[in-house]
C-alpha positions as CSV (number, residue, x, y, z in Angstrom):
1,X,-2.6,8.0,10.0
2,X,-0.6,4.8,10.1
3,X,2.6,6.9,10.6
4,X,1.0,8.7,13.4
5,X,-0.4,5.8,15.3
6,X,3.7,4.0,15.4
7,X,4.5,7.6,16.6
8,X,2.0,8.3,19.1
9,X,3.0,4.4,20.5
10,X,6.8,4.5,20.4
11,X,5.4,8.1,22.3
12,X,3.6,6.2,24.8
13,X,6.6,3.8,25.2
14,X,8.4,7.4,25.0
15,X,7.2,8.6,28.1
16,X,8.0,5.4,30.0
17,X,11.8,5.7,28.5
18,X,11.9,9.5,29.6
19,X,11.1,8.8,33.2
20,X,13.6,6.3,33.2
21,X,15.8,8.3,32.2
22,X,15.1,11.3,34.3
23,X,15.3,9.2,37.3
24,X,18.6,7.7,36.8
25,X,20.6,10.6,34.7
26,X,21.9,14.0,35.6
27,X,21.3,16.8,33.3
28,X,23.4,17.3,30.4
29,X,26.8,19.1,30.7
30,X,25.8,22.5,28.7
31,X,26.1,26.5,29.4
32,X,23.1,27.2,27.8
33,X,21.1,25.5,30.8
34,X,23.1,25.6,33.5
35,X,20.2,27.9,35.1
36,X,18.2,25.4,34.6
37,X,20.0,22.6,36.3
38,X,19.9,23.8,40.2
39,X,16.5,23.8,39.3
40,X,16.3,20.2,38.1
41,X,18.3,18.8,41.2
42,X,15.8,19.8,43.5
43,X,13.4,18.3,41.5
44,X,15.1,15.4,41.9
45,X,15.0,15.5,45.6
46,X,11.4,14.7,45.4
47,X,11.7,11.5,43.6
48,X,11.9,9.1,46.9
49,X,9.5,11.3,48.3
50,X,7.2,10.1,45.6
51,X,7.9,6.5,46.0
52,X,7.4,6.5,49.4
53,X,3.8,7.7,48.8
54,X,3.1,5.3,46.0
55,X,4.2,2.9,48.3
56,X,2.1,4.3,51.3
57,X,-0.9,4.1,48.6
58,X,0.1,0.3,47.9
59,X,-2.3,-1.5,50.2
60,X,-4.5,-4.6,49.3
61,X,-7.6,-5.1,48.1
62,X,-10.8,-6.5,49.6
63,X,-10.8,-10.5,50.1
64,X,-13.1,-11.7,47.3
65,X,-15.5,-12.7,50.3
66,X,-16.2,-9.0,50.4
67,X,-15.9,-8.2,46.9
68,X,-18.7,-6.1,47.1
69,X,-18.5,-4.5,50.1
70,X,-16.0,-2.2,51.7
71,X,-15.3,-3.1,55.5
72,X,-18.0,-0.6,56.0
73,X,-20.3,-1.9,53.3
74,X,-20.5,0.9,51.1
75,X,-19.8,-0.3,47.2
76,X,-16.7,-0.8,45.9
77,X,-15.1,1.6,43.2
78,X,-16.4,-0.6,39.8
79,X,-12.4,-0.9,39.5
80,X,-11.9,-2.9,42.7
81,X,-15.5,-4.6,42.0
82,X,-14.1,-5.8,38.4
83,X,-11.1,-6.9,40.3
84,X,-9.8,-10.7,39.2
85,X,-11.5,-12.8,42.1
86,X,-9.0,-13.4,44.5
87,X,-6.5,-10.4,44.0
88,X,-5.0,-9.2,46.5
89,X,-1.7,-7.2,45.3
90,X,-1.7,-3.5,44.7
91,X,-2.4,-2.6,41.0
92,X,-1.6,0.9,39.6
93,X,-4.3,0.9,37.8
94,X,-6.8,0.5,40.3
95,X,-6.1,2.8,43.2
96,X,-8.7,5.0,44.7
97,X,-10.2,3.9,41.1
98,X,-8.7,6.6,39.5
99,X,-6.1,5.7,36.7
100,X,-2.7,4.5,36.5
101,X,0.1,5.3,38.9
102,X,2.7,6.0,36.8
103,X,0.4,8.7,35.3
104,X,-1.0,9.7,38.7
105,X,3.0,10.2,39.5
106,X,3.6,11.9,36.4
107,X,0.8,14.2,37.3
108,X,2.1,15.2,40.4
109,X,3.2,19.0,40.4
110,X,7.3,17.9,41.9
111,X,7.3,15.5,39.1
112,X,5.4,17.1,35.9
113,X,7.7,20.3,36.8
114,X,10.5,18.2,36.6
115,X,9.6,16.7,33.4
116,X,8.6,20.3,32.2
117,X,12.3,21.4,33.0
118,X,14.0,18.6,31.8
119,X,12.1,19.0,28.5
120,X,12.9,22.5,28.2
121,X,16.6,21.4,28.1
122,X,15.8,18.9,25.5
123,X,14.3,21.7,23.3
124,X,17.4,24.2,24.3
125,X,20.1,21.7,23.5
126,X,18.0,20.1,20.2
127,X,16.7,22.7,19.0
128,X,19.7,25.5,19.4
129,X,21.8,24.4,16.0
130,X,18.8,24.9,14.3
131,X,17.8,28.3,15.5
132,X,21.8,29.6,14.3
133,X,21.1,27.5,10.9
134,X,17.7,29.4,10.5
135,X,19.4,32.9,11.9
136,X,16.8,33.8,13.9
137,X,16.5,36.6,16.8
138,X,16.9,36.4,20.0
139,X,13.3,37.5,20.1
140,X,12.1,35.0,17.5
141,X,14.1,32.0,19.1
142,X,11.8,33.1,22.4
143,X,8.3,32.8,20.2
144,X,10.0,29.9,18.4
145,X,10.5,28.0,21.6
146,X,7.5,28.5,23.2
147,X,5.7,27.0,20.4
148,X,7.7,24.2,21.2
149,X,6.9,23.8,24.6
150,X,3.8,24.0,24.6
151,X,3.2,21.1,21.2
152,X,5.6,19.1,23.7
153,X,3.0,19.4,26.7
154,X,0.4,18.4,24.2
155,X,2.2,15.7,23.2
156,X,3.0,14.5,26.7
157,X,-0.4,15.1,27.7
158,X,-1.8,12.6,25.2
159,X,0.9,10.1,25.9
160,X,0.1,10.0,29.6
161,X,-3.7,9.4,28.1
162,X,-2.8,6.6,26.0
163,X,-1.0,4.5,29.3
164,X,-4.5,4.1,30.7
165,X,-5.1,0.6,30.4
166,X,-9.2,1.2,30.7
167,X,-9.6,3.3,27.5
168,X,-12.0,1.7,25.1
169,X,-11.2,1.6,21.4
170,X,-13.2,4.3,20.7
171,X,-11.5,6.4,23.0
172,X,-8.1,5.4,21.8
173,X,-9.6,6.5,18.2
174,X,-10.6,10.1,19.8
175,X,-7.0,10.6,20.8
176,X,-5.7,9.9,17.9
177,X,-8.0,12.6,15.9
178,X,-7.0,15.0,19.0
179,X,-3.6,14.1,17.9
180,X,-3.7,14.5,14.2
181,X,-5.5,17.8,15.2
182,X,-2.8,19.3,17.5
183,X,0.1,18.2,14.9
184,X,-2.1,20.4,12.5
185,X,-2.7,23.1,14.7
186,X,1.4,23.2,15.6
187,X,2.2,22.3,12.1
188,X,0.0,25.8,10.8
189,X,1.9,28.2,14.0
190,X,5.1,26.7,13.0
191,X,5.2,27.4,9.4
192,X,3.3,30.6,9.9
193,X,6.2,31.8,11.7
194,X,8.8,30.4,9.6
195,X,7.2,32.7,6.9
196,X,9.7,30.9,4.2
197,X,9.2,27.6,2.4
198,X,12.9,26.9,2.7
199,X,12.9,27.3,6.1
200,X,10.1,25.5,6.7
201,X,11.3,22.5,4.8
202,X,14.6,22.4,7.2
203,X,12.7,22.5,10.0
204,X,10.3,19.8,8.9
205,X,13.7,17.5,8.0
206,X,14.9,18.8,11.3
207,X,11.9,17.3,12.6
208,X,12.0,14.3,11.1
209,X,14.9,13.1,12.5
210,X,13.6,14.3,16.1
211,X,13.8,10.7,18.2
212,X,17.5,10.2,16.8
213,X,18.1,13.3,17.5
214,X,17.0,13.8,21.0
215,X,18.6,10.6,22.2
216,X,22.0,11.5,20.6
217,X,22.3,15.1,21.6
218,X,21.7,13.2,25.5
219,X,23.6,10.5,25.0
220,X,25.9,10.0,21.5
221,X,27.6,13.4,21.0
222,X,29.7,13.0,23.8
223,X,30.7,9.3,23.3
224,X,31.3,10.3,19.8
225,X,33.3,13.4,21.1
226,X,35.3,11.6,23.9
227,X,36.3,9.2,21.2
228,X,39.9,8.9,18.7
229,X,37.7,9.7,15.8
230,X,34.8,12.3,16.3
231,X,32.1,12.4,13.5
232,X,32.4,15.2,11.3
233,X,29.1,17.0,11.0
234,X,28.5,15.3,7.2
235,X,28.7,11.8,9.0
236,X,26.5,13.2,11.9
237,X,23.9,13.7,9.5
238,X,24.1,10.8,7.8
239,X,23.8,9.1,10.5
240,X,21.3,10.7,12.1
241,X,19.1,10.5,8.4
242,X,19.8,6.4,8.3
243,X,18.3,5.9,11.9
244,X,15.0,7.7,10.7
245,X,14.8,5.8,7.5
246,X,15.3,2.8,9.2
247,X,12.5,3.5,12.0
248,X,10.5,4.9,9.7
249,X,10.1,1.7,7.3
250,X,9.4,-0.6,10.1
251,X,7.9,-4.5,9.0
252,X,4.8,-5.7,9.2
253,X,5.6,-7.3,12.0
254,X,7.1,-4.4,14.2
255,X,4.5,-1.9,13.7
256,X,1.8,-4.5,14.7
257,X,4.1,-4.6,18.0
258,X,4.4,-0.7,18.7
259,X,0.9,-0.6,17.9
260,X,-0.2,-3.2,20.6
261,X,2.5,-1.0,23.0
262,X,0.0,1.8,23.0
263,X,-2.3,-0.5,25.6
264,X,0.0,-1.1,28.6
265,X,-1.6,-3.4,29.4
266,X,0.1,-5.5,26.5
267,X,3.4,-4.2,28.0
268,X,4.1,-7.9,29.1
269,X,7.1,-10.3,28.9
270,X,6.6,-11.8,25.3
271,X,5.9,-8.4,23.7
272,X,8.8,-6.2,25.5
273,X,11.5,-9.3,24.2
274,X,9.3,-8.4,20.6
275,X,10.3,-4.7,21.4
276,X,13.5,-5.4,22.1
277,X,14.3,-7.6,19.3
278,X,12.8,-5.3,17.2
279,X,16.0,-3.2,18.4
280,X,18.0,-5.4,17.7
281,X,17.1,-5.7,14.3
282,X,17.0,-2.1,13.8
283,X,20.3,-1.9,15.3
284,X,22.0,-4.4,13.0
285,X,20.5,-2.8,9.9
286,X,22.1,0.5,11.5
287,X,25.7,-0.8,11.6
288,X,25.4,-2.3,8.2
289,X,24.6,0.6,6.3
290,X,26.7,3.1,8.5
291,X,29.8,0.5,7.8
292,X,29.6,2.2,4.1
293,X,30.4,5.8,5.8
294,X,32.0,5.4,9.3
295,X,35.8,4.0,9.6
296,X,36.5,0.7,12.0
297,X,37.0,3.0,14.9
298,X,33.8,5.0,14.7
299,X,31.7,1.9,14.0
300,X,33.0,0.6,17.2
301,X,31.4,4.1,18.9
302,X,28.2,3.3,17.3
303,X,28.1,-0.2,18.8
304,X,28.3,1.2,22.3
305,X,25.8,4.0,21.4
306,X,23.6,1.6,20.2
307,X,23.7,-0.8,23.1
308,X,23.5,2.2,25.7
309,X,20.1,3.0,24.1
310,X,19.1,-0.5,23.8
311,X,20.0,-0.4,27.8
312,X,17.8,2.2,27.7
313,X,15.0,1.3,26.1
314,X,14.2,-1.7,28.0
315,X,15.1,-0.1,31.3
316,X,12.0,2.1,30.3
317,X,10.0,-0.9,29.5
318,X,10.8,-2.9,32.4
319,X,9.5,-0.1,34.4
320,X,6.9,0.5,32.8
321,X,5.9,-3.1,33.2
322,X,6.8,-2.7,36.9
323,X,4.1,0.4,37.1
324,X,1.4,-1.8,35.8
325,X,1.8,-5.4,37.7
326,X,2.0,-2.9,41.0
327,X,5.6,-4.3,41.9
């Protein structure tokens, strides 16, 4: 449980990172999508149109003289009522009483069918070396996918839940069961299908090393790639396995802080520098122990890879810090 309550919050972080990323990358250079990507630019055509209506909904609240009135004195929605006295700037959280804006704008059809897409590349591009390793067919990479998808809407779904600032902590702990149920439920399709206990411990290693994974198919390959010395698949690997390890043997310390990430409302100041610290730490034990594998020149790759994502990370934060102080 404790491993799935640091997953289900660097999720929550996650989801933050992802629309960061979304909203300021183009889709990945691949043939295997390319039907996908006309798709995606028009979905990105809706982004201002988006802000532009979060904006429009970004009006002040009552004057604490009417705290308990609207202008026409009907009650207040208990969220503007339980406003702090005095507040008069737009909070996410508190419009129309219904939720968080950044989840009421990941909710919006333009931009969930963005997402949607833009995960379905993910899965295409992460997932494709792995569907040639396990030789399946065309018709079983299909079934194979869809399961896929639709664990990663599940996923999303209860990511978007946890950015509500107003659960209680017994609604946090019904999540969490909802999640250890659905990684059950997928776990059971998934090696159902696979039908093969090797199999299904590749894919289970495959999946272990998922969050490496995904970030450097997006961003790493092709730095590696476009670089004098390329990793060879063995050093890919490697690689890849020494990030997991490292995240998944965080300190004390660090899993108390992606923990406390899971209520945005702790997404302040002092605990994003924690975050990013954290990184940093993470990111130093990284170069140490690839330095034993990886020549001069590829270590030198790494650095940037590792600073692009650190970029990354806290771009992700920072909005998502933006989202909830209504700025």
């Amino acid at each position: 449980m404790k491993a799935l309550t640091v997953s289900l919050a660097l999720f929550s972080v996650g989801c933050i990172v992802a629309l960061a990323w979304v909203l300021g990358t183009p889709a990945p250079i691949d043939p295997r999508v390319a039907k996908l990507e006309t798709e995606l630019k028009e979905a990105r055509q809706t982004i201002a149109q988006l802000r532009r209506d979060l904006a429009d909904r970004a009006t002040p609240l009552p004057s604490p003289s009417v705290a308990a009135k609207g202008s026409a004195g009907a009650p207040l929605s208990e969220d503007s009522a339980n406003a702090p006295a005095g507040a008069t700037a737009f909070s996410p959280f508190q419009a129309g009483g219904k939720g968080s804006a950044l989840r009421d704008m990941l909710k919006n059809p333009g931009m969930r069918a963005m997402m949607e897409q833009q995960q379905a590349v993910q899965i295409e591009t992460s997932y494709a070396r792995l569907c040639d390793q396990l030789q399946l067919t065309d018709e079983e990479k299909t079934h194979f996918k869809k399961l896929l998808t639709d664990r990663q809407k599940a996923e999303t779904d209860l990511g978007l839940k946890l950015l509500d600032p107003n659960l209680t902590p017994e609604d946090r702990k019904q999540i969490m069961a909802q999640a250890e149920k659905n990684k059950k439920t997928y776990d059971d399709a998934i090696k159902t299908f696979m039908n093969n206990e090797s199999d299904w411990g590749t894919f289970q290693n495959w999946e272990d090393t998922k969050p490496e994974r995904t970030l450097y198919d997006t961003m790493g390959r092709s730095l590696f790639a476009s670089s004098s010395e390329p990793l060879s698949p063995q050093q890919e690997q490697v690689l890849l396995n020494t990030m997991t390890q490292i995240r998944k043997s965080p300190s004390p310390e660090q899993a108390a802080i992606s923990k406390s990430m899971q209520d945005p409302s702790q997404m302040n100041d002092g605990n994003i520098q924690r975050m990013l610290q954290m990184t940093d730490q993470n990111n130093k034990r990284i170069l140490e122990q690839a330095a034993t594998t990886l020549t001069p020149g590829q270590l030198k790759t790494l650095e940037s890879y590792l600073k692009q994502s650190r970029s990354l990370t806290e771009t992700g934060l920072r909005m998502g810090s933006m989202f909830i102080k209504g700025k």
